[in-house]
N, C-alpha and C positions, 0 to 999 in steps of 0.2 A: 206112129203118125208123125209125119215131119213140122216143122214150126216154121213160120215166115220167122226170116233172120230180122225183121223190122219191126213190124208191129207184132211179133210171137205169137200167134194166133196161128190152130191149123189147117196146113195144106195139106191137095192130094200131092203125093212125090212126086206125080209127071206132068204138073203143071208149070208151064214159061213165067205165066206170072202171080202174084198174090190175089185171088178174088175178093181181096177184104182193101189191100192199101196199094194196089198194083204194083209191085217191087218186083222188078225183074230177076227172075230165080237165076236165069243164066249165066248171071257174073257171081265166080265165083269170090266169096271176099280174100282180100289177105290175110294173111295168117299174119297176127299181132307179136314183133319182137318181145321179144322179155330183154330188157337193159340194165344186168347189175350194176345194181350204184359201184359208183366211184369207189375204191378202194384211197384213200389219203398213204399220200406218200410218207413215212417212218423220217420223223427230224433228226436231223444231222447236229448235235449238239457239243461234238469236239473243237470245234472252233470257238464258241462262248466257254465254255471252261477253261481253253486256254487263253484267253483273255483274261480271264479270272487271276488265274494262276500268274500270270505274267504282271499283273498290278499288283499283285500281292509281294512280289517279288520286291519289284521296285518300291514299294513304300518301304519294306524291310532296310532296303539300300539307303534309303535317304534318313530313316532315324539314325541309322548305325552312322551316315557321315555328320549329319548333326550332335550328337554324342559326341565324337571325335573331335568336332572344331567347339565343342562347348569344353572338354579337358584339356586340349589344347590351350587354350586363353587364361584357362585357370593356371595351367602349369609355366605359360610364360608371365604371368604379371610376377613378379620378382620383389616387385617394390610394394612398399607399406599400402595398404589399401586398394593401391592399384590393381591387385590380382583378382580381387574378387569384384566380378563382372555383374554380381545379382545385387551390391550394393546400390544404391540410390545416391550416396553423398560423396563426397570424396575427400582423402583424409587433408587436413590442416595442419601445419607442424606452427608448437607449444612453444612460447618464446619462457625461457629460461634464465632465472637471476639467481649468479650468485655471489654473495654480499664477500670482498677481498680484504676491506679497511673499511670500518664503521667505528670512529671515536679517534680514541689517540694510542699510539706503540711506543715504547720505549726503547732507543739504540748505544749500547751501552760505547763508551771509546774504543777504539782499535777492534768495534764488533760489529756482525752485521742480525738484521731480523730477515723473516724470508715467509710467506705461504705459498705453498705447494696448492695446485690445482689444475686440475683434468678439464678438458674439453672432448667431449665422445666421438665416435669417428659417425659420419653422416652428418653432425650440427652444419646447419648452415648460418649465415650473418652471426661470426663469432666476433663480438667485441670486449675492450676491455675498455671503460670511460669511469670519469673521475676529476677529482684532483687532491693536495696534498700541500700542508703547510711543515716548514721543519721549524722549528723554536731550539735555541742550545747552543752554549759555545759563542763564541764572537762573531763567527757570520752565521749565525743561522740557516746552516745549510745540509742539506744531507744529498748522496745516490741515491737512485731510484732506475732498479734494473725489469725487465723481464725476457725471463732465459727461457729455454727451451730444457727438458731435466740432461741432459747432456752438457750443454755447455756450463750449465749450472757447476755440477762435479768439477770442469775442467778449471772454470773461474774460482771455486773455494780452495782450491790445490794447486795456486797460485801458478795455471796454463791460461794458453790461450784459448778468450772465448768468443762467441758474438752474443748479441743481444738484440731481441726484436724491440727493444723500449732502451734507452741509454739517455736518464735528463742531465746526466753531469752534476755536478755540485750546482744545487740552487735552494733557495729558500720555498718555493711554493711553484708549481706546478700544475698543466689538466692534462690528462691524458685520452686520447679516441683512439684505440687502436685496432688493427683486426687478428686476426690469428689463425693459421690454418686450425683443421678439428684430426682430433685422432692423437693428440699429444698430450702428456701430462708439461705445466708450466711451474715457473719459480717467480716470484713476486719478491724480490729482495729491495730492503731497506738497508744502504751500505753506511756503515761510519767508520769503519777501517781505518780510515787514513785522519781521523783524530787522533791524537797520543793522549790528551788530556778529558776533551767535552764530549759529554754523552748531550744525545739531543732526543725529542721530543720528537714526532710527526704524529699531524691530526689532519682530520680527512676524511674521503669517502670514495671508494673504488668498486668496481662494479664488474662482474664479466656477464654477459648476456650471450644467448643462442638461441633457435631456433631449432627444434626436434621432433 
């Protein structure tokens, strides 16, 4: 027995309409599509990888040149403290005394006294300051040289010399002088050219630098 397609109750088959909800048998219904769902399209994921990839790249590249320019800077600073770039302070060069004449020397006739001293190569503001009294002899007077160690040699072996200091014969003296750095010096106390008076010089003499 057939069923009204409506209200489901049943019909005779050869009836036009439903004698319960009058629903017209004669149309037939459609037949209901079936619509498989959507199928999602499969992601395309090589182009975010290589984005990946390619930032990875370049961060690589930028530590490697910053490395580079961080040895770089180290390998040129050349100079005292200057090369190292991770310090905070920066260096101060050390001013440096050292004592030439403190008190009194003794120059005997026809003789001379002399100190020997170095100034290092890099010193900057190299001076030699002071002064110096001579007692001795009828004029109380004495030389007061400062040679370079070369001329020095030349002047004791009676050659010719220069002298970055020349006071002449005098009885007292001050000296402010400067001096290139890098050379060793002679500090000479002349009495040579007495035959008979040895003399006395008292004083204070000073070489200063900066290092």
């Amino acid at each position: 027995m057939p069923y009204c397609p409506k209200c489901g109750k049943e019909i005779q088959a050869d009836v036009a309409f439903c004698p319960h909800c009058g629903q017209d048998l004669r149309i037939t219904p459609s037949p209901l599509k079936l619509v498989s769902p959507s199928t999602p399209s499969p992601q395309t994921y090589g182009h975010s990888k290589s984005n990946r990839t390619r930032n990875i790249v370049i961060g690589v590249v930028v530590l490697i040149v910053i490395i580079a320019i961080v040895f770089a800077l180290i390998g040129s600073g050349g100079g005292r403290g200057a090369g190292n770039i991770f310090s905070s302070s920066t260096y101060t060069p050390t001013r440096h005394t050292v004592t030439l004449l403190s008190g009194s020397v003794a120059v005997n006739a026809l003789s001379y006294n002399y100190v020997q001293f170095d100034v290092p190569s890099g010193a900057t503001d190299v001076t030699v300051i002071g002064n110096f009294v001579a007692s001795g002899g009828m004029g109380n007077d004495i030389k007061v040289y400062i040679m370079s160690s070369t001329d020095f040699v030349n002047w004791k072996n009676g050659h010719q010399a220069s002298a970055y200091y020349n006071s002449g014969e005098v009885t007292t003296s001050n000296l402010n002088l400067s001096l290139p750095p890098g050379q060793s010096y002679y500090l000479v106390f002349d009495n040579s050219y007495s035959f008979i008076s040895s003399k006395t010089v008292s004083g204070t003499i000073t070489l200063t630098y900066l290092l």
